[in-house]
C-alpha positions in Angstrom: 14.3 -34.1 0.1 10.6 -33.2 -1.2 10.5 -29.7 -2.5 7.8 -27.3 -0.4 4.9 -26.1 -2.7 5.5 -22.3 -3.8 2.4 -20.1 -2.0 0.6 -17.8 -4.6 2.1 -14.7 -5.8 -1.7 -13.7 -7.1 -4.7 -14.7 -6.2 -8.4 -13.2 -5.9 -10.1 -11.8 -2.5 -13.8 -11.5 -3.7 -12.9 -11.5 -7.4 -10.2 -8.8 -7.0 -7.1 -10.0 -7.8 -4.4 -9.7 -5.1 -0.4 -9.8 -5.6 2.4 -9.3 -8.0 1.1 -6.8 -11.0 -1.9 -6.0 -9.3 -2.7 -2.8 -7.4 -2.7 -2.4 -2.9 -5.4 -4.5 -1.9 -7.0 -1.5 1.1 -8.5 -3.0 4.1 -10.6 -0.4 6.5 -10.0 -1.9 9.5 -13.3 -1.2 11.0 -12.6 -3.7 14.1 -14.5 -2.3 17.1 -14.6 1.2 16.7 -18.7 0.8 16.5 -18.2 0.7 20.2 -21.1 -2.0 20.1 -23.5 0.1 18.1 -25.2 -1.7 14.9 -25.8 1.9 13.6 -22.5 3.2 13.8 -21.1 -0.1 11.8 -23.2 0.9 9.1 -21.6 4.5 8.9 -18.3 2.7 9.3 -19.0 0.9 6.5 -20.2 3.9 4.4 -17.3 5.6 5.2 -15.4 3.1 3.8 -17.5 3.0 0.1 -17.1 6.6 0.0 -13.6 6.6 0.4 -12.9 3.8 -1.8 -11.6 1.0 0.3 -11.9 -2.5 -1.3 -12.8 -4.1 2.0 -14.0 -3.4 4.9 -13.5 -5.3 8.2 -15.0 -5.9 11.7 -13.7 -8.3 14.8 -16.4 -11.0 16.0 -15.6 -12.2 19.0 -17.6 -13.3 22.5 -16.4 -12.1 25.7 -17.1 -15.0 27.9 -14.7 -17.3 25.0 -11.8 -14.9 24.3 -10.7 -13.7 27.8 -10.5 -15.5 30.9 -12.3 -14.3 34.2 -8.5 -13.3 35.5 -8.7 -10.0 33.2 -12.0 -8.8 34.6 -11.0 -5.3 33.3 -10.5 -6.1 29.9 -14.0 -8.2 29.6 -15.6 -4.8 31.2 -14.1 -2.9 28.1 -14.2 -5.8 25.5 -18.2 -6.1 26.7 -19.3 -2.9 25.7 -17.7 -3.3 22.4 -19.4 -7.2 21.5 -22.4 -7.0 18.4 -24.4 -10.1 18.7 -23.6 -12.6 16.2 -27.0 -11.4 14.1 -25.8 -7.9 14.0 -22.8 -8.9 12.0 -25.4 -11.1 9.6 -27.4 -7.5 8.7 -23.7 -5.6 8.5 -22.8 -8.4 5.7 -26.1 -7.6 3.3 -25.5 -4.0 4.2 -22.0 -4.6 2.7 -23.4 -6.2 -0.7 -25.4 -3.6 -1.4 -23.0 -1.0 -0.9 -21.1 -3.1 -3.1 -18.1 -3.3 -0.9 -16.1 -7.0 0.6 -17.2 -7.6 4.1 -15.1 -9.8 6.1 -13.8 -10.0 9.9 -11.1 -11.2 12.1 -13.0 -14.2 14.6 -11.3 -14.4 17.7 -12.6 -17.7 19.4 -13.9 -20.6 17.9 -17.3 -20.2 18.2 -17.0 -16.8 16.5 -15.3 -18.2 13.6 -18.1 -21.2 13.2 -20.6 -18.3 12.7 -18.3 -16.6 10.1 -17.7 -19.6 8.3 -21.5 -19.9 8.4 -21.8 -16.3 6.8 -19.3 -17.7 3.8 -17.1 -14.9 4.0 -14.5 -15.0 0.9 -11.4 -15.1 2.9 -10.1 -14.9 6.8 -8.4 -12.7 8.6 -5.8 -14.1 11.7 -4.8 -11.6 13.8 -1.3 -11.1 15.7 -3.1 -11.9 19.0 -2.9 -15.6 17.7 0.8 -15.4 18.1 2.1 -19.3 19.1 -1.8 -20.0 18.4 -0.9 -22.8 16.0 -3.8 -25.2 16.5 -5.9 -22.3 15.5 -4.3 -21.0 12.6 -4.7 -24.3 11.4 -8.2 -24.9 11.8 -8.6 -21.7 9.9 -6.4 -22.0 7.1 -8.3 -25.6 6.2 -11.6 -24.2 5.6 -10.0 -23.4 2.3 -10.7 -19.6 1.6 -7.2 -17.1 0.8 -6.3 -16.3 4.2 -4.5 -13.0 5.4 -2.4 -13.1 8.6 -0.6 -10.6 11.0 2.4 -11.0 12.3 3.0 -8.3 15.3 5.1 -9.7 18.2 6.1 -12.5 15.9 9.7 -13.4 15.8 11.1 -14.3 12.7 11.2 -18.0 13.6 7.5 -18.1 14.7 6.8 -17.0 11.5 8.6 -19.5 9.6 6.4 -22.0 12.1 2.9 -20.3 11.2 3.7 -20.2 7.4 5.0 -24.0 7.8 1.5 -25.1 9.6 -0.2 -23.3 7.0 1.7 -25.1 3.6 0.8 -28.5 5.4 -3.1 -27.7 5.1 -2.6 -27.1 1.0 -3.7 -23.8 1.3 -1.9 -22.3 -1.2 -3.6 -18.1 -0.8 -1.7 -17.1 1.6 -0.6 -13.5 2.8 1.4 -12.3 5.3 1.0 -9.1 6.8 4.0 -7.0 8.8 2.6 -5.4 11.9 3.7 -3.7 15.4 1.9 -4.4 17.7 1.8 -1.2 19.7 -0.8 1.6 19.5 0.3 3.8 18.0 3.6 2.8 16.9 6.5 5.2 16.8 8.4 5.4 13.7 11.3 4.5 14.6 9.8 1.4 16.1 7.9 0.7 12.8 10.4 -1.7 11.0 9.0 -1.5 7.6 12.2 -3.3 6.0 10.1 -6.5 7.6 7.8 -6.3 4.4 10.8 -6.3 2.1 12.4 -9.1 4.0 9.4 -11.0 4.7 8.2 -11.7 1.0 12.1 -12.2 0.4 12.6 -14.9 2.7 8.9 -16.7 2.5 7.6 -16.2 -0.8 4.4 -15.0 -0.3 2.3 -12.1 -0.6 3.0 -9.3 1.8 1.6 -6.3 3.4 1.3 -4.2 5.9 -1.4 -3.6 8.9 -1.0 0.0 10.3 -0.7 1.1 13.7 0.6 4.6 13.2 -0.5 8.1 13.5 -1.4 9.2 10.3 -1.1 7.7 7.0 2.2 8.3 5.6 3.9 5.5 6.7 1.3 2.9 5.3 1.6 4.8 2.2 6.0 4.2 2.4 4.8 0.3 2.8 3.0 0.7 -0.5 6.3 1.9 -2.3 8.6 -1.2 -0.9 5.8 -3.3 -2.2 3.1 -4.1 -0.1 0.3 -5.7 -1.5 -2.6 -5.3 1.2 -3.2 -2.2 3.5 -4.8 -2.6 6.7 -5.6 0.8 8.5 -8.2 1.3 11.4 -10.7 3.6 10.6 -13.1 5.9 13.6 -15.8 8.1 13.5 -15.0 8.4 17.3 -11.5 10.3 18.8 -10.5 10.6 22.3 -11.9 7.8 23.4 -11.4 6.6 27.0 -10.5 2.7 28.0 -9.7 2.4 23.7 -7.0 2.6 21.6 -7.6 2.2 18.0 -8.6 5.6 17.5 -5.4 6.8 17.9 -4.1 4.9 14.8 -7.0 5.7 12.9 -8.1 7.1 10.0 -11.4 9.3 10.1 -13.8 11.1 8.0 -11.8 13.5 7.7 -8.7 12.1 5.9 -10.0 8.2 5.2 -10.6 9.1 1.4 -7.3 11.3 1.3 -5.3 8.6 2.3 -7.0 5.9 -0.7 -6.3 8.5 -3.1 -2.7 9.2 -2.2 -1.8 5.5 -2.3 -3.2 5.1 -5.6 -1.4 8.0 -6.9 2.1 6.4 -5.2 1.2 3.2 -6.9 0.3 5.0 -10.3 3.9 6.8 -10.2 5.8 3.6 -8.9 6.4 2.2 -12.9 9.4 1.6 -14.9 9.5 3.3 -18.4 12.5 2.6 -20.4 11.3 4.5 -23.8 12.8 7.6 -22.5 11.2 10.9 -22.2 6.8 11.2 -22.9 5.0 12.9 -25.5 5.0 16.3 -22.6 8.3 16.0 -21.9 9.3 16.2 -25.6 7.1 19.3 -25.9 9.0 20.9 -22.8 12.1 20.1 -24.7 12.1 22.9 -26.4 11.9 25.7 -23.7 13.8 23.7 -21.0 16.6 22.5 -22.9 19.2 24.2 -24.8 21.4 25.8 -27.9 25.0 26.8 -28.8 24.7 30.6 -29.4 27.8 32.8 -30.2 29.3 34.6 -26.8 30.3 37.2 -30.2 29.2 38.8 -33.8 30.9 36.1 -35.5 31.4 37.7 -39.3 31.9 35.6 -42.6 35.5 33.7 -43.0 35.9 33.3 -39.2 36.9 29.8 -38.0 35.0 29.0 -35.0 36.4 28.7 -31.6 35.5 27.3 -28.6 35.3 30.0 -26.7 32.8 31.7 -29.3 30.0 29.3 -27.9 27.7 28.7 -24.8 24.7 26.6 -24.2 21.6 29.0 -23.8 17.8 28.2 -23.9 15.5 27.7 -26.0 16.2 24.5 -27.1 15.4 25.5 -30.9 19.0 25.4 -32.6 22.2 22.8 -32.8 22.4 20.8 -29.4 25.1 21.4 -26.9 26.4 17.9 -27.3 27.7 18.7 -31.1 29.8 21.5 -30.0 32.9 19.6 -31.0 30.7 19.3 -34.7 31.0 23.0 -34.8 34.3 24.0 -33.3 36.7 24.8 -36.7 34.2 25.1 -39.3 33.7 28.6 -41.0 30.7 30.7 -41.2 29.4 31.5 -44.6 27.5 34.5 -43.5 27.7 37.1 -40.2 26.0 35.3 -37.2 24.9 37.8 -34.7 25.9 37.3 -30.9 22.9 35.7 -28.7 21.2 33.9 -31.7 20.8 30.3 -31.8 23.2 29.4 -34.6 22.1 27.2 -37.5 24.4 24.1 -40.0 23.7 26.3 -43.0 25.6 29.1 -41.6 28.7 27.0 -41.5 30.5 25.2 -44.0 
């Protein structure tokens, strides 16, 4: 039986590296939430650099080749929310000199011929291209890392996307966990998937966000995610839309990068036991044996003559057996951290 090629458990998305040992790789969904303005894709993108974001990311598609003339209502609302293909050319430079990765999600196949033509660094598959196989293969051949969501998957259709992708040698692969409902409620938010997902494929994993707030993306870091996705908004309460209400704004975007660098900053392993500010609390938080009594010269000590008290300054509580039956050499005065010399 010929053994399946392992995916990468590292690899780089414009030069940053991605994976196991390497910090969250965060994705501002940007997606559509210009609302087809040019001008507001720019302050999305801003938003973005000033928050601290490693990417941000827009959707490219074209009405008239992503949805068929039997959902008039959704090419209404999709319509107003289409940048020309040009538009998306200007975001890119905007992008390099705000020195922050531009890519998108194409949703049709002419959309993704002009992103290919733009040389984005990697591709971005979204769950909409569930059972889409023909087209998850055509994208993972062009032979950048590719990043794909998995909401409304079943376990076993992911097995079949993965499998479609290992045949085209691509070899950057990550997988992201995603529910597919806006927002998602907890409960409904499965974020075991990630865990089980990377166990049972090998891959890289993540998590792309459709909850209220930010705290469950920042629980996804801390089972191990290795790419964030989160929608970002300048715009709330939007009619006809629905990405808003699962998205971060100006008002919490840079909030919500800080925290998850913090969670990953505290998620190490130390095995040298306590630090250098721990030992110097040592002294006041731990404690002493003291004498529960004025203990005078020739006494044997008992027991029942000592209790641990703070400051940690004297003869640990641990050598109380070390202590118990030796005599004092001088009076020790009740309440005072007791010292070897005083014994003999």
């Amino acid at each position: 039986m010929q053994q399946k090629m392992p995916f990468s458990q590292s690899f780089l998305l414009d030069g940053k590296p991605v994976g196991d040992g390497h910090p969250a790789y965060v994705i501002a969904e940007a997606g559509v939430a210009h609302f087809g303005s040019e001008e507001k894709a720019y302050r999305l993108v801003d938003m973005a650099v000033d928050a601290g974001a490693d990417a941000v990311k827009f959707q490219i598609f074209d009405v008239d080749e992503l949805i068929a003339k039997t959902l008039p209502e959704w090419r209404r609302r999709l319509r107003s929310r289409q940048l020309p293909y040009e538009a998306f050319e200007r975001i890119q430079q905007y992008c390099k000199e705000k020195a922050i990765t531009f890519f998108a999600t194409a949703h049709d196949y002419p959309s993704l011929d002009f992103l290919t033509s733009l040389n984005v660094p990697l591709y971005k598959v979204g769950s909409g291209e569930v059972g889409n196989l023909p087209y998850l293969r055509a994208i993972a051949s062009l032979g950048k890392p590719l990043i794909f969501s998995v909401g409304m998957y079943t376990l076993d259709q992911i097995e079949q996307a993965i499998e479609v992708v290992r045949q085209t040698d691509n070899r950057d692969v990550a997988v992201l966990h995603c529910v597919t409902r806006y927002p998602t409620p907890p409960l409904e938010a499965a974020l075991g998937n990630i865990t089980l997902i990377r166990a049972r494929f090998g891959l890289v994993t993540g998590y792309s966000d459709h909850t209220q707030g930010f705290h469950l993306p920042l629980a996804a870091v801390a089972l191990g995610s290795r790419i964030i996705e989160k929608h970002i908004s300048l715009d709330f309460n939007v009619p006809d839309a629905q990405d808003w209400k699962v998205s971060c704004g100006p008002h919490d975007l840079a909030q919500f990068v800080q925290q998850l660098r913090e969670i990953e900053a505290a998620l190490g392993v130390r095995t040298s036991g306590p630090t250098d500010a721990e030992r110097e609390s040592l002294i006041w938080a731990s404690k002493s044996l003291v004498p529960t009594r004025d203990i005078r010269k020739g006494e044997a000590i008992r027991e029942s003559d000592l209790v641990a008290k703070r400051p940690g300054n004297g003869i640990s509580p641990s050598d109380v057996n070390k202590v118990v039956g030796r005599v004092a050499v001088e009076d020790i005065a009740k309440d005072q951290a007791i010292k070897w010399e005083q014994f003999a």
